[in-house]
C-alpha positions in Angstrom: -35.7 65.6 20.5 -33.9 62.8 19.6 -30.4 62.6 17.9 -29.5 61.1 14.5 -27.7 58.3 14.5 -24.8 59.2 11.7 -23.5 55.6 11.5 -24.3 51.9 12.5 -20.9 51.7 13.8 -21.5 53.9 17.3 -21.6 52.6 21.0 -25.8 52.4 21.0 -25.8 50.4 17.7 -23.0 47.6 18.7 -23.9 47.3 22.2 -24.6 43.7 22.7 -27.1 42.2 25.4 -26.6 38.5 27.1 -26.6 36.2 25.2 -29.5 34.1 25.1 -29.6 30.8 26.7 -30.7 28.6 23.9 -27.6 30.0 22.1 -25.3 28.0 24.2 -27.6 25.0 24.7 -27.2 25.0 20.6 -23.2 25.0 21.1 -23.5 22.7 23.7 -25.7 20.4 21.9 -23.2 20.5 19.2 -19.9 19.7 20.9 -21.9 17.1 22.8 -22.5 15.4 18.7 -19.0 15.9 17.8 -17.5 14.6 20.8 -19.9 11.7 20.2 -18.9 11.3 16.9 -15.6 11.4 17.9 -15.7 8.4 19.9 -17.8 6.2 17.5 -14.9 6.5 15.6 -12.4 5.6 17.5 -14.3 2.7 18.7 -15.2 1.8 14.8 -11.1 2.6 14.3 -9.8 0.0 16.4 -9.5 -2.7 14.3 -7.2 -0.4 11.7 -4.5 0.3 14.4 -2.8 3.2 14.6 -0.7 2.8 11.1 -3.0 0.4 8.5 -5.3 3.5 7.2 -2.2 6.2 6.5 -0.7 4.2 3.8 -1.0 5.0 -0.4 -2.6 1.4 -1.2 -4.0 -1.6 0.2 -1.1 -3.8 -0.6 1.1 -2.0 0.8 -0.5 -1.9 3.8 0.0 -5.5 3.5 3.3 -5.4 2.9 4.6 -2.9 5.6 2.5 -3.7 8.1 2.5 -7.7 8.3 6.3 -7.0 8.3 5.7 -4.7 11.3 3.4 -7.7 13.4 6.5 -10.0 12.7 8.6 -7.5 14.5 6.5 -6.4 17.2 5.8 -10.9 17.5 9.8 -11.6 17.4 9.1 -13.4 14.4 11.2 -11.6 11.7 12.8 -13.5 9.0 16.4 -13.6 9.0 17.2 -11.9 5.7 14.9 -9.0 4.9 15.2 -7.1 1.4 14.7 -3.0 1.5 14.5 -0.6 -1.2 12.9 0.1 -4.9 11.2 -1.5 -7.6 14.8 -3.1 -8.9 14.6 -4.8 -5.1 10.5 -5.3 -5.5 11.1 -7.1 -8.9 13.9 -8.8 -8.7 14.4 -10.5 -4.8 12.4 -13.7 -4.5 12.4 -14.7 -1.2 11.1 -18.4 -2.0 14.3 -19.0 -4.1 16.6 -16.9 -2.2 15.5 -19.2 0.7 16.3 -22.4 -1.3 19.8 -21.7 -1.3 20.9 -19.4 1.2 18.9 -21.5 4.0 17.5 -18.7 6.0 14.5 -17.6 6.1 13.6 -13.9 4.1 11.1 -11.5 3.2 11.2 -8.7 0.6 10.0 -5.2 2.3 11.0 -3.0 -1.6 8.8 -1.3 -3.0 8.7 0.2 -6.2 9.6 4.3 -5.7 10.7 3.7 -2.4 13.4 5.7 -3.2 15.9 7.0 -0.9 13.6 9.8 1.1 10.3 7.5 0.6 12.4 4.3 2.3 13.5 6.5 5.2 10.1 8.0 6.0 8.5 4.0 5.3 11.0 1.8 6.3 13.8 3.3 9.0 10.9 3.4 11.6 10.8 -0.3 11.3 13.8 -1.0 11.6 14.3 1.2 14.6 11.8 -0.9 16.6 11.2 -4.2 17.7 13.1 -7.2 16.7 15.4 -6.3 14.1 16.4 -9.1 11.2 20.1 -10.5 11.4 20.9 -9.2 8.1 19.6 -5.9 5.9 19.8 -6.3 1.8 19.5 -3.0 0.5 18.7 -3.5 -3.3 18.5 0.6 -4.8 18.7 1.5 -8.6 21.8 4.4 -8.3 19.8 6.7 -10.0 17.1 7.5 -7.4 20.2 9.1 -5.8 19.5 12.5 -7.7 16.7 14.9 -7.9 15.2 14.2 -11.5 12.1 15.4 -12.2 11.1 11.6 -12.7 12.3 10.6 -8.9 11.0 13.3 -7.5 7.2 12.9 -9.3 7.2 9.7 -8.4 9.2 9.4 -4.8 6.0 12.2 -4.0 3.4 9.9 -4.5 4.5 7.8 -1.4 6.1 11.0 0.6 2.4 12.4 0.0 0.9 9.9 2.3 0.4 9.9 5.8 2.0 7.2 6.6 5.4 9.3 5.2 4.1 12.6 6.9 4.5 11.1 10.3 7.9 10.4 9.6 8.5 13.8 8.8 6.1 15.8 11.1 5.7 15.7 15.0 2.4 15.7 14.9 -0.3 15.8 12.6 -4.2 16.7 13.2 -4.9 12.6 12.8 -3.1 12.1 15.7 -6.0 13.8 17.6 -8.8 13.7 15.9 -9.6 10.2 14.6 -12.9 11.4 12.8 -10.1 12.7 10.2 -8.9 9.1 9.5 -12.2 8.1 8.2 -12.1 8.9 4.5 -8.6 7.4 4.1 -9.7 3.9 6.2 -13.0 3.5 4.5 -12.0 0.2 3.0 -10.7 -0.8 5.7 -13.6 0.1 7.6 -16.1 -2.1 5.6 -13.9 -5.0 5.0 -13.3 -6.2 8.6 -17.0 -4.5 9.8 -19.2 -5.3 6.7 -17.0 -8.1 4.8 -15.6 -9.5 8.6 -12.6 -9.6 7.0 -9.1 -9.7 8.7 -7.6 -5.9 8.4 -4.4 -7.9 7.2 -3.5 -10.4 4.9 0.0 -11.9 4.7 1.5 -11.1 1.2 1.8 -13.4 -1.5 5.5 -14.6 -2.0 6.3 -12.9 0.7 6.3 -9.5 -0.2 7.5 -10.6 -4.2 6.5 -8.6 -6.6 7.5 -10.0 -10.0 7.1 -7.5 -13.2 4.8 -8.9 -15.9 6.9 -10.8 -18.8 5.7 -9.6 -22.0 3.5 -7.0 -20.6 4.0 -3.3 -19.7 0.9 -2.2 -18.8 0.3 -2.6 -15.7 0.0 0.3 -13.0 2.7 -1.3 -10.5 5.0 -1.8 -14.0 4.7 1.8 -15.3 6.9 4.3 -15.8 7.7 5.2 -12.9 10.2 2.1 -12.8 12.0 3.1 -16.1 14.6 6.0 -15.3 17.2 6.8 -18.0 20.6 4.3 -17.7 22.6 7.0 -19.1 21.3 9.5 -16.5 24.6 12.2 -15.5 23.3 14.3 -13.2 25.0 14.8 -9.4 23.9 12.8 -6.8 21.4 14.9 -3.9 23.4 15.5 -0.7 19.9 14.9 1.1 19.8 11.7 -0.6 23.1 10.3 0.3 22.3 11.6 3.9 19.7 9.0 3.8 22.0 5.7 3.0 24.3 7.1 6.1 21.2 7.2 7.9 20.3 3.6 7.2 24.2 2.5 8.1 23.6 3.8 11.7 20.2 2.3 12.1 21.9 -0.9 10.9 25.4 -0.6 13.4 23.2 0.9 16.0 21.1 -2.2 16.2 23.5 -4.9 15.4 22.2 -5.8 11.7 24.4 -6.7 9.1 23.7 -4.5 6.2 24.8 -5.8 2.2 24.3 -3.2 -0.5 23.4 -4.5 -3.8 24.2 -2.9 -7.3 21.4 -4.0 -9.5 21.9 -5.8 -12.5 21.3 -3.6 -15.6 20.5 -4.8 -19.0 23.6 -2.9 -20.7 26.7 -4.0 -21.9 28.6 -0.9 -20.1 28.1 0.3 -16.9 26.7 3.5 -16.7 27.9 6.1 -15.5 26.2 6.8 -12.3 26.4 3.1 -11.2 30.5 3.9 -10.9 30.1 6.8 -9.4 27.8 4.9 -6.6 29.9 2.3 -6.4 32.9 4.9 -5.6 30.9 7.1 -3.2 29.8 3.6 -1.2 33.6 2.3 -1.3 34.2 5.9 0.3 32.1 5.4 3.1 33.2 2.0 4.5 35.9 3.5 6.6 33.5 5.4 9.0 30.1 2.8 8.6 30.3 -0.6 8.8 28.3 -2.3 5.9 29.1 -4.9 2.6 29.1 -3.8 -0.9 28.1 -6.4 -3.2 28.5 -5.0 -7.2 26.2 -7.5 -9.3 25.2 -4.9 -11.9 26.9 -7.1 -14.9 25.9 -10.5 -13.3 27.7 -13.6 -15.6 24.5 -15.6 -15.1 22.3 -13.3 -16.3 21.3 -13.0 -20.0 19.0 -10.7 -21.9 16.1 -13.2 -21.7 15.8 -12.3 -18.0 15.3 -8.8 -18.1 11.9 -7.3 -18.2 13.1 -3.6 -19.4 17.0 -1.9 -18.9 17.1 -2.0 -15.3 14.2 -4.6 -14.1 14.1 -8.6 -13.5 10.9 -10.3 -15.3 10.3 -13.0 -12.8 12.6 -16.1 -14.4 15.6 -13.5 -14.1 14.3 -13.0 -10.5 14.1 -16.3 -9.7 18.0 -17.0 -11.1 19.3 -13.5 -9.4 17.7 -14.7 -5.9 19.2 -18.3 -6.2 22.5 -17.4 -6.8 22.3 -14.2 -4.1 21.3 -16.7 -2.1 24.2 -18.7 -2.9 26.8 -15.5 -2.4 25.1 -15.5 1.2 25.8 -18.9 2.0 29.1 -18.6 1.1 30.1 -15.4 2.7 27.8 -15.9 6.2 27.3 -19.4 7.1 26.2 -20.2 10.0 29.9 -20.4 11.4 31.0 -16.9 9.7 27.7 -15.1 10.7 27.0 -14.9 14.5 23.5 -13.6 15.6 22.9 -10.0 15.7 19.3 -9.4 17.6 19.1 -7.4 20.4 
């Protein structure tokens, strides 16, 4: 007589047999495709390098990277410009050139604000041939945690170029078949187009806002923070200018912090507060302040909104900065830095 089985879930019902063999020529046969995969990509990936696909645009891949073949080449300019959109707009390396006779470059970009330039820009300086001298050009107010600096600081922290910075390691690192997506222009421009990966930025690295026109993505609103903005500064944020001030000691770079000029006939609030905190600092880090935020020889007609150049106040600004430089670190009052 046989029993009844009261449930599905007893010892006779469960009890498996060997698998069969085609089972795990299936499995096989699968990681053998993925494996395979896995390789044609990072044969098909060469070309990108390891750091061209991760960034949040193609231009700045141009911008960040080209700098980063300079360095690896010993070929860095002498002067490079770091930090925001007020940096971005307003240094012109052509002019800055003209008068300061060194060569330059201009590495800003606009919401590379304090957390965004360490995760982007420290790792460049940290390797490789480093520039004699470091502008740091920084609107004062991406020093706080506004909602505004925040949004828009994200949308380069969000990258992967910025998650590297911040993570020890990331599932790109190991699998390259996930760096696909993100490199597919890349892909067909240098496999389909036989383009070059890079291109050497226009103006070198320039990016001059649009007189008479606001419409533009890179000129949006991400740029336009409020001058009369009170709010305390972020301890993280502040963390990240020491940061830079031992990069710069640590490899022998002179570092110059610019105030930006501001459209505004009082200075703001925040921009004294800066300048105080910075004045603070000098005792333990070794860096120059340089407070051109009410500039004499710039007038309204070369501003582009409150806190931005249009591109004949950039081309004035860079002239006479170049001019300060000159003055201050000539080639007999600046000795060679480079390691």
């Amino acid at each position: 007589m046989s029993r009844f089985l009261s449930s599905i879930f007893n010892f006779k019902t469960l009890y498996l047999t060997s698998v069969p063999r085609d089972f795990w020529k299936s499995v096989g046969v699968v990681i053998s495709l993925l494996v395979a995969i896995e390789m044609v990509c990072r044969i098909l990936l060469i070309p990108v390098g390891n750091f061209a696909w991760a960034y949040w645009s193609l231009d700045a891949i141009d911008k960040f990277e080209w700098y980063r073949s300079m360095s690896e080449n010993n070929e860095v300019p002498d002067i490079v410009a770091i930090g925001d959109s007020t940096g971005a707009r307003g240094f012109d390396p052509k002019h800055f050139s003209k008068t300061s006779e060194k060569t330059s470059y201009n590495l800003c970009w606009p919401a590379n604000f304090p957390k965004a330039l360490r995760a982007t820009t420290y790792p460049l300086l940290e390797k490789g041939m480093p520039p004699n001298t470091l502008i740091l050009i920084q609107n004062p107010r991406s020093y706080i945690d506004s909602q505004k600096v925040v949004r828009f600081e994200n949308s380069i922290l969000s990258s992967q170029i910025a998650k590297r910075y911040s993570k020890d390691r990331l599932v790109s690192d190991y699998v390259y078949l996930s760096r696909l997506y993100a490199a597919r222009v890349l892909l067909k421009k240098y496999w389909i187009n036989h383009e070059r990966i890079l291109s050497e930025p226009k103006m070198a690295g320039f990016m001059p806002a649009e007189t008479g026109s606001k419409s533009k993505v890179e000129n949006s609103e991400e740029e336009q923070m409020d001058v009369n903005e009170t709010k305390d500064f972020s301890k993280e944020r502040l963390e990240c200018f020491l940061q830079l001030a031992e990069i710069t000691e640590n490899r022998g770079i002179h570092l110059i912090v610019v105030l930006p000029p501001i459209n505004s006939g009082k200075t703001p609030v925040l921009y004294r507060k800066y300048l105080d905190w910075l004045q603070s600092e000098q005792s333990d880090y070794e860096f120059t302040i340089w407070d051109l935020s009410h500039p004499v020889f710039l007038k309204k007609k070369h501003f582009w909104d409150e806190s931005h150049l249009n591109e004949l106040g950039a081309k004035v600004f860079s002239l006479e900065l170049g001019k300060r430089y000159k003055k201050h670190y000539g080639e007999n009052t600046l000795k060679s830095k480079r390691s």
